[in-house]
N, C-alpha and C positions, 0 to 999 in steps of 0.2 A: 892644143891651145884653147882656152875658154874666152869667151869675147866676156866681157861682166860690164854695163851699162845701165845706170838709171835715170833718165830723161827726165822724170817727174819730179818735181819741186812740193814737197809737202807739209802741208800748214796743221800742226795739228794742236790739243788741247784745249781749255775752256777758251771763250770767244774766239777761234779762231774762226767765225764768218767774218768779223772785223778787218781781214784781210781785204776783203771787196771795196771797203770804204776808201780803199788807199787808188784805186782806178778812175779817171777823171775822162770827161768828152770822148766816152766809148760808147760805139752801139751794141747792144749786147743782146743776141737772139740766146733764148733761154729753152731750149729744148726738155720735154718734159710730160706726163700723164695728166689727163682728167683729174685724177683724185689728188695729185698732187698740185694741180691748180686751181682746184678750191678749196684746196686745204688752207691751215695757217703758217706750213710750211714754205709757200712759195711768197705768202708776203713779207716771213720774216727776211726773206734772203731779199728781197729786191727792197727793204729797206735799210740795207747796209749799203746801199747804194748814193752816191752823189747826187744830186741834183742835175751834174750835168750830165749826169749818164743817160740817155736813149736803150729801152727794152721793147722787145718783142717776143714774144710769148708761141712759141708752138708746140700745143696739148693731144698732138693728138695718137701720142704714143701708145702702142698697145701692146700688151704679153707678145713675146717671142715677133716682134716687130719686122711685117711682111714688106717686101719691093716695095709697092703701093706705099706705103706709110712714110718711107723715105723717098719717092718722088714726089711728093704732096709739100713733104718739108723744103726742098729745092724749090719749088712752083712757086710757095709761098716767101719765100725768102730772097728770091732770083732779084727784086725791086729794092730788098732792104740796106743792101751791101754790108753787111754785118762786121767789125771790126773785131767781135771778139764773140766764140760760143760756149758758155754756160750749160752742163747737161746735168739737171739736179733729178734726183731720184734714183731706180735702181739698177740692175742690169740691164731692161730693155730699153730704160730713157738714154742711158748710155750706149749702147750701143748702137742707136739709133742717131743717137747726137753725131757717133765719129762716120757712119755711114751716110750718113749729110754734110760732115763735113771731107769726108775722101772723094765724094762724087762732086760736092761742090767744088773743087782742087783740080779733078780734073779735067769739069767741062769747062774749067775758069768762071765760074761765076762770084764765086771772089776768093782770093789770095791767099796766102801761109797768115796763118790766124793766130794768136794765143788761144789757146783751149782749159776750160776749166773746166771741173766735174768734181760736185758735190755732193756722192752718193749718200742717200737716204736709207739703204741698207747694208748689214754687215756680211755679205756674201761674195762678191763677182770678183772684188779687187779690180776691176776694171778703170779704176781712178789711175793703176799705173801699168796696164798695160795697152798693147799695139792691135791686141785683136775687139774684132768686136762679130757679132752672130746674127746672120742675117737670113729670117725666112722664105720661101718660095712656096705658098701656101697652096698652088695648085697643084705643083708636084710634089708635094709633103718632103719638103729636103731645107736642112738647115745648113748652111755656109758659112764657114770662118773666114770673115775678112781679115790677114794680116798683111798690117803696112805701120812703117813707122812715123808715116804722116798722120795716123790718129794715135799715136802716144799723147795724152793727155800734158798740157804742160805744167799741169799746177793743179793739186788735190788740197779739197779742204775737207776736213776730217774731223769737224764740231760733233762730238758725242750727244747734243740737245737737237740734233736735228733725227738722229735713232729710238731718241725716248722712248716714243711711243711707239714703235715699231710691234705686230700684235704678235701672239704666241708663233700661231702658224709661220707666218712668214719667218720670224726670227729660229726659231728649228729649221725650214727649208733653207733658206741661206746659209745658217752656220755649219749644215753637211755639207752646201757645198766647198764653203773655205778648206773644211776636214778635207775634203776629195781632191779640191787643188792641192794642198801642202803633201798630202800621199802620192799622189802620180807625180808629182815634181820631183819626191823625193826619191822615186826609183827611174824615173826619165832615162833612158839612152844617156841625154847631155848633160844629166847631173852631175853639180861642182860643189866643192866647198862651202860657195856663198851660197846657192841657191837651196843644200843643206841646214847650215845653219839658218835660215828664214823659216823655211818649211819645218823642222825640227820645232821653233818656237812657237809655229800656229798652230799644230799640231796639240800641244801642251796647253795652249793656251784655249784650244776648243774644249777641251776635259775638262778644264777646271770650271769654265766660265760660262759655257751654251747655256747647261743647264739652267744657272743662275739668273743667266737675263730672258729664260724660257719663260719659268717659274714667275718672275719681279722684273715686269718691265722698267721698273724704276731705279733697279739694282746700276746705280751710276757707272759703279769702277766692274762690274759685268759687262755691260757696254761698249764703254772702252776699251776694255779689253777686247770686246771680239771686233769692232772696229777696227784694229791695230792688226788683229790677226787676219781679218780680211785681206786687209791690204799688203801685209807681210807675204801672205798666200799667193796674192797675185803678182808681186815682184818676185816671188820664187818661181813659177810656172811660167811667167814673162820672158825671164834671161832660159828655161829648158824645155819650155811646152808641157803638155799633157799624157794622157793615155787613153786605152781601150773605154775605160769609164764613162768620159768625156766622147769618145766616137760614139758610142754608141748611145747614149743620154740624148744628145743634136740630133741622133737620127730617128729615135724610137719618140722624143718629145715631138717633132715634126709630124708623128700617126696618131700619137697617143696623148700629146696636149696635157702632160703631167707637167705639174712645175720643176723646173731644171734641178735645182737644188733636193726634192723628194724623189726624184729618179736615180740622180745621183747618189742616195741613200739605200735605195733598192738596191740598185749593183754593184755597190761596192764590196763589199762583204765578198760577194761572188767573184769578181774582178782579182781581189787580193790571193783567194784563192787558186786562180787562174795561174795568175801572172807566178804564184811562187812553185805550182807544178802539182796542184793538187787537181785541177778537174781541163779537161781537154787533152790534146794528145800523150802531152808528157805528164800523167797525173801519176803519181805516188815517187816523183822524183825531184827531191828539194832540189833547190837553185839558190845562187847569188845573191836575187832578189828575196827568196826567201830568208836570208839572213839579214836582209835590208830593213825589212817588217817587225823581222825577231828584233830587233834594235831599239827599232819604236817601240814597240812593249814592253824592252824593260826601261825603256826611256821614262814610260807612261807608268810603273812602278806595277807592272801584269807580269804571270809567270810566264817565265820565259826561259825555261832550262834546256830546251831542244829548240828548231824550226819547228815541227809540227806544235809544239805546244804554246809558241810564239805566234803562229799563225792563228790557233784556235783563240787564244786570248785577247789578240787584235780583234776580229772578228766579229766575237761574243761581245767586246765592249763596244765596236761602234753599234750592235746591234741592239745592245740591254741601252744605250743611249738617244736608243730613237724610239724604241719600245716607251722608255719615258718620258717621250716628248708627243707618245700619241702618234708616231709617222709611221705608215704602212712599209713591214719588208719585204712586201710581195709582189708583185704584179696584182694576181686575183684580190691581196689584199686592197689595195685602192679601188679596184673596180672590172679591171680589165677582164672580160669572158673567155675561156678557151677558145671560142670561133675567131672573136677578133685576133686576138694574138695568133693564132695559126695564120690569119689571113696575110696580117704584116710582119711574122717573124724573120723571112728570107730576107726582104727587101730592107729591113731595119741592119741586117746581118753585113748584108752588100754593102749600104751604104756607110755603115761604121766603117767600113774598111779604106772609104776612100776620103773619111775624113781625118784632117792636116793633123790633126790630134793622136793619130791612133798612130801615127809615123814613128814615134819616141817612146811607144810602149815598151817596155821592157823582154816581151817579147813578142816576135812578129804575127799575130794572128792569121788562122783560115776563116772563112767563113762555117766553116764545122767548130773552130775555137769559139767564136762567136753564140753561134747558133749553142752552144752548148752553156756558156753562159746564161742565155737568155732563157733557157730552158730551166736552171738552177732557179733564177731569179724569178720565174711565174708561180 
């Protein structure tokens, strides 16, 4: 039996910030980054706003968003009693928003909220799901908080708030939507729907990354990967993720690479993993291997065998990132053999016991791991 639920309400298309105008005698703490609140993007949005609406502004959101950062937002907010929270910008502002809003729930400092989030990038899909990633910056360990008290209750999904969104970032996000929709797609609890979703982002990352790499102004690029974003995250929402994602959370917590370029490092290695080409059971196709083969000739790659379905996948998210300028190495970002020896074990360990790597396709050792990561330097 597959449970298939979408909690999220989404508003999408041109002006769809117009949406905001329609909220009346709300307080509304707007959770969010530096750069996003001085940008032009946080005035356009709290100018779709009513007059009688009450804002409160907390910027002090930072990459991969440590404890500290969401005890400061409770501290700060404990006096505002907020009626309603806004998390505009991108995966960390968001995830930060619902880890303020789950902890705020359950010291009671205030109440079941409406929740809005208005991602400013096309990556996390975290507009429609229940997890969010939460750092421990002393113990270098990253945490998936999932609870369905931060499902977002309503995404607005304005293509003019990603415009300008710059190369880098728009390459680092859009592997990671690619990474969501592939580990969804071969998930343990993969279904029908959460196929078809992942299938469409997948297709829609080929055509379109490049495009809005390339031409930040490329509109209907945009949109598109916007769409797929979010597609991405309500496929891996309803079946979870995999080894990819375990091990990104754990190795980004040593190594402070951006989520989404890590996730581009391992993937390639991962797909090979999972379908029985490197780790214990390598040069013995699987299930999943035909799962992959699928996708490539989905994605119109040869694909006459598994292994040549495997290599075709592969080659092209690889030739995909090569043109986007993103490192698919380890050493090629930066990382020195002393440091990676230092933290390969513990990187290893800790994938294994994240919520993510539960739904891999198949079970990982830490020598599965460890051999990964070894590909991937």
């Amino acid at each position: 039996m597959d449970k298939i639920r979408f909690g999220t309400t989404l508003y999408t298309g041109e002006n769809s910030l117009k949406r905001l105008e329609e909220f009346e005698n709300e307080r509304v703490l707007i959770v969010t980054d530096q750069f996003i609140a001085q940008s032009e993007i946080l005035e356009t949005v709290m100018n779709h706003f009513s007059s009688s609406v009450e804002t409160m502004v907390f910027s002090e959101v930072v990459p991969d968003p440590p404890i500290d950062t969401i005890v400061s937002g409770l501290e700060k907010t404990k006096q505002y009693h907020p009626t309603m929270i806004l998390a505009l910008g991108g995966g960390s502002a968001i995830d930060a928003a619902k880890a303020i809003l789950y902890f705020g729930l359950q010291s009671e400092i205030f109440e079941k909220i409406p929740f809005i989030v208005i991602p400013t990038t096309s990556g996390t899909g975290s507009e429609v799901t229940n997890f969010s990633i939460i750092t421990d910056a002393e113990k270098m360990v990253k945490y998936p908080l999932i609870s369905d008290d931060i499902l977002p209750t309503e995404a607005i999904l304005d293509v003019s708030i990603v415009m300008g969104l710059p190369p880098v970032q728009t390459a680092d996000t859009g592997i990671d939507v690619l990474t969501h929709a592939l580990e969804a797609y071969v998930s343990t609890e993969a279904n029908e729907m959460s196929n078809m979703l992942a299938e469409k982002a997948i297709v829609y990352v080929f055509d379109y990354l490049e495009r809005a790499y390339r031409d930040g102004q490329d509109k209907e690029a945009r949109e598109k990967m916007h769409i797929a974003s979010c597609m991405a995250g309500m496929a891996f929402n309803l079946v979870s993720l995999g080894i990819s994602h375990g091990i990104a959370h754990a190795a980004g917590a040593r190594f402070h690479i951006a989520h989404g370029r890590l996730n581009g490092i391992l993937l390639p290695h991962v797909i090979r993993y999972n379908s029985g080409m490197i780790g214990n059971n390598s040069n013995t196709f699987n299930e999943t291997a035909k799962r992959y083969t699928k996708i490539a000739k989905l994605l119109g790659l040869s694909a006459g065998s598994p292994r040549m379905g495997i290599r075709s996948l592969t080659n092209a998210i690889t030739s995909l990132e090569k043109r986007m300028n993103m490192p698919t190495s380890f050493s090629a970002w930066g990382i020195d053999r002393a440091t990676f020896e230092e933290h390969k074990l513990k990187i290893s360990e800790d994938a294994l016991k994240d919520r993510c790597t539960i739904t891999n396709p198949i079970e990982p050792t830490v020598e599965d791991t460890l051999s990964i990561l070894e590909n991937a330097f």
